[in-house]
C-alpha positions as CSV (number, residue, x, y, z in Angstrom):
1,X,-19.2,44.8,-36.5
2,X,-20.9,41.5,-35.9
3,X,-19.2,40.7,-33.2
4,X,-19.8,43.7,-31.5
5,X,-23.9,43.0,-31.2
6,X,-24.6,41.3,-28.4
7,X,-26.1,37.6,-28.8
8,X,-29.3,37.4,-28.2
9,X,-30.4,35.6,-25.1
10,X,-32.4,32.3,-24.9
11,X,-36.1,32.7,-24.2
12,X,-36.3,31.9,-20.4
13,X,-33.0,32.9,-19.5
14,X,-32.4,35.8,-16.9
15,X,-29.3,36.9,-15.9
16,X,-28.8,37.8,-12.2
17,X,-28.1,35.5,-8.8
18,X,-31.1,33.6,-7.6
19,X,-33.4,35.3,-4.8
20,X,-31.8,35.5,-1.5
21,X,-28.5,34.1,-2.9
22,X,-26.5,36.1,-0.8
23,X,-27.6,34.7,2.1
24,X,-26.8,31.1,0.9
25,X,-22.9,31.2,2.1
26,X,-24.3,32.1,5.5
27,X,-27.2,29.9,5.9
28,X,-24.9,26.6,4.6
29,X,-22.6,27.1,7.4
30,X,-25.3,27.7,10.2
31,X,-26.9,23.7,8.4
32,X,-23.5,22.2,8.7
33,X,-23.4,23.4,11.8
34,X,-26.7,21.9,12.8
35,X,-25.7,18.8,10.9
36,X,-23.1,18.1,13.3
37,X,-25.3,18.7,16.5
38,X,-28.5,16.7,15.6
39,X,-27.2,13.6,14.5
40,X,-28.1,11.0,16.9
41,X,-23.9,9.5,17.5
42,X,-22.5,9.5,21.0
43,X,-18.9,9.0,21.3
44,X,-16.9,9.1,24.4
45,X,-13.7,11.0,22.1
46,X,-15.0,13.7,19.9
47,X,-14.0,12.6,17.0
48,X,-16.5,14.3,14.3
49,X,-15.3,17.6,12.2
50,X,-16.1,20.6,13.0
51,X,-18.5,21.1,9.9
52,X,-19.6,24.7,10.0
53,X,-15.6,25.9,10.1
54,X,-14.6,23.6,7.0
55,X,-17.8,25.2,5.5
56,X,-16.2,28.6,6.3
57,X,-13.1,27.9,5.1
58,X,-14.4,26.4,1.4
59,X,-16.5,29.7,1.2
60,X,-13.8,32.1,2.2
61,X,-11.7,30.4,-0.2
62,X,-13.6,29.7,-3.1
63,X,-15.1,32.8,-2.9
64,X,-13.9,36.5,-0.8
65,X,-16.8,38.7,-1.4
66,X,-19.9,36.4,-0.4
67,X,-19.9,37.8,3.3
68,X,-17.9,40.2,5.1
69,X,-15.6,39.3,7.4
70,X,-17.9,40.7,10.6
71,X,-20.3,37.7,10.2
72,X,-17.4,35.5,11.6
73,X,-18.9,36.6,14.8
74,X,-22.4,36.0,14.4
75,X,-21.9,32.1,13.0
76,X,-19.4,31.4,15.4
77,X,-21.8,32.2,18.0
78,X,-24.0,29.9,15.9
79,X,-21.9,27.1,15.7
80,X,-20.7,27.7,19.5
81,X,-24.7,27.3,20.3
82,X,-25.1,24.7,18.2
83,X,-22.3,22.3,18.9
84,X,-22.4,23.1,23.0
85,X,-18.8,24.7,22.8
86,X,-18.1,27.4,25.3
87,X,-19.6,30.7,23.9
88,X,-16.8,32.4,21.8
89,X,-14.7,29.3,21.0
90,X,-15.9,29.3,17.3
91,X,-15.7,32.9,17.5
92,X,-12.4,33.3,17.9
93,X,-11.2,30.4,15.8
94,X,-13.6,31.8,13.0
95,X,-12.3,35.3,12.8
96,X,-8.6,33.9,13.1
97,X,-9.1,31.6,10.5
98,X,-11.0,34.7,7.9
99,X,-7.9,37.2,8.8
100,X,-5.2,34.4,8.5
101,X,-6.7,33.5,4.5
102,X,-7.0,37.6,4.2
103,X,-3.3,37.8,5.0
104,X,-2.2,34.9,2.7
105,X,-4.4,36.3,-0.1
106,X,-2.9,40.1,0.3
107,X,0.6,38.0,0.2
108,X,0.2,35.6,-2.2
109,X,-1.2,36.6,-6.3
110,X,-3.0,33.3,-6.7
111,X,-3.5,29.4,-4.8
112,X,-4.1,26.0,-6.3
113,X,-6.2,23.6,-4.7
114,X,-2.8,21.7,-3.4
115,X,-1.7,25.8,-1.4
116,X,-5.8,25.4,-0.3
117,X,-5.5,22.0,1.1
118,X,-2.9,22.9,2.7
119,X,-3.9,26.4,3.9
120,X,-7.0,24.6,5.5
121,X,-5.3,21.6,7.4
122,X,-3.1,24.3,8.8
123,X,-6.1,26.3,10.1
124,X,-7.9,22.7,11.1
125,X,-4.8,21.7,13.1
126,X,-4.9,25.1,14.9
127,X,-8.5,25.5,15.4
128,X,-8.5,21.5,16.8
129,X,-5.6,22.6,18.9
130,X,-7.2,25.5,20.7
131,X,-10.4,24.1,21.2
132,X,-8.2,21.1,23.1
133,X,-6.4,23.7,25.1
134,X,-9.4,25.8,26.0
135,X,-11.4,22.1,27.1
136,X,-7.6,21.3,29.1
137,X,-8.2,24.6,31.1
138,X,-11.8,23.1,32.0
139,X,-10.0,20.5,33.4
140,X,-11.4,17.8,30.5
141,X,-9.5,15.0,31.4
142,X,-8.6,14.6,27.2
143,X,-5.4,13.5,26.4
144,X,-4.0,15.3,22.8
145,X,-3.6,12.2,21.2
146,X,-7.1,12.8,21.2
147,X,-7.4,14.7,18.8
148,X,-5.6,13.7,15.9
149,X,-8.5,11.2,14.5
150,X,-10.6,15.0,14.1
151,X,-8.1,16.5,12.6
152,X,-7.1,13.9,9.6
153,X,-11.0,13.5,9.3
154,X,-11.5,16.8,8.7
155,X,-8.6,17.5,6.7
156,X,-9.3,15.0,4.5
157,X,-13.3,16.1,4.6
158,X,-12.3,19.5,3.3
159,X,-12.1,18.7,-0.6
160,X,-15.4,17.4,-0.6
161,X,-16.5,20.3,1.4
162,X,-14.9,22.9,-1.2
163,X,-16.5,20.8,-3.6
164,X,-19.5,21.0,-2.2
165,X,-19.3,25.0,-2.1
166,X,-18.2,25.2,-5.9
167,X,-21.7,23.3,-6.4
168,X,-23.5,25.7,-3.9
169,X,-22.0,29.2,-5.6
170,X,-22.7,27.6,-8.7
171,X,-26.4,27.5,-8.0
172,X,-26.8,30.6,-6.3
173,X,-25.5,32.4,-8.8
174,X,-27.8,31.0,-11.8
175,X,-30.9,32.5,-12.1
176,X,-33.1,29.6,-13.7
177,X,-31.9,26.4,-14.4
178,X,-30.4,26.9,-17.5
């Protein structure tokens, strides 16, 4: 019977997410997004990560239910605006990258951070490789060796990323402090 009682809570302490907390998964991809595009580097290869996808990808697999799948669109358009890719690149790699985890998740009961990892670098590699094919149909003169320093950077970003997201969901989901 004692059990049963609920403890009583600390004086201070409110349960619930923080104010607006829903719109935190969003609004950290649009800033890692922006990150990218305001720092003042100029380098003749490209050879920064595409920050707002690993963002996506650490918040679509930490966490399923923070945003629909639909907002793939609206900050990839974002990050296509942001980073001066042609509009719908980050669109498309976006909403291939959400349904691609969707399908592993529906397959597979449960991932550790080794099936993540790897899940991501796969994504990374593809979403590196299409946005060198779409630049090749420009006519960007960029070879594909090119490309490989983005892609171990990035894959080897994306633990610090997730990381970074545990921290994130961790706060948004306190109320106070405590």
């Amino acid at each position: 019977m004692r059990r049963a009682r609920p403890r009583p809570r600390p004086p201070g302490f409110a349960q619930g997410p923080r104010p607006f907390a829903e719109y935190l998964p969003a609004a950290s991809i649009a800033l890692a997004s922006l990150f990218v595009a305001i720092l003042p580097i100029v380098s003749l290869k490209g050879w920064w990560p595409d920050a707002g996808f690993i963002m996506l990808l650490a918040w679509r697999m930490h966490r399923s239910d923070p945003f629909p799948n639909w907002w793939a669109i609206p900050l990839g358009l974002v990050n296509d605006l942001l980073t001066m890719h042609p509009i719908g690149l980050s669109v498309v790699t976006y909403c291939f990258a959400l349904l691609l985890i969707d399908v592993v998740d529906a397959r597979k009961l449960g991932r550790n951070w080794l099936s993540e990892w790897v899940l991501a670098a796969f994504l990374i590699l593809a979403a590196e490789f299409i946005q060198w094919w779409i630049a090749a149909i420009q006519g960007a003169a960029m070879p594909l060796s090119a490309i490989w320093p983005p892609i171990v950077i990035t894959i080897f970003a994306f633990p610090i990323v997730a990381s970074l997201v545990a921290w994130l969901d961790r706060y948004r989901l306190r109320k106070n402090g405590v």
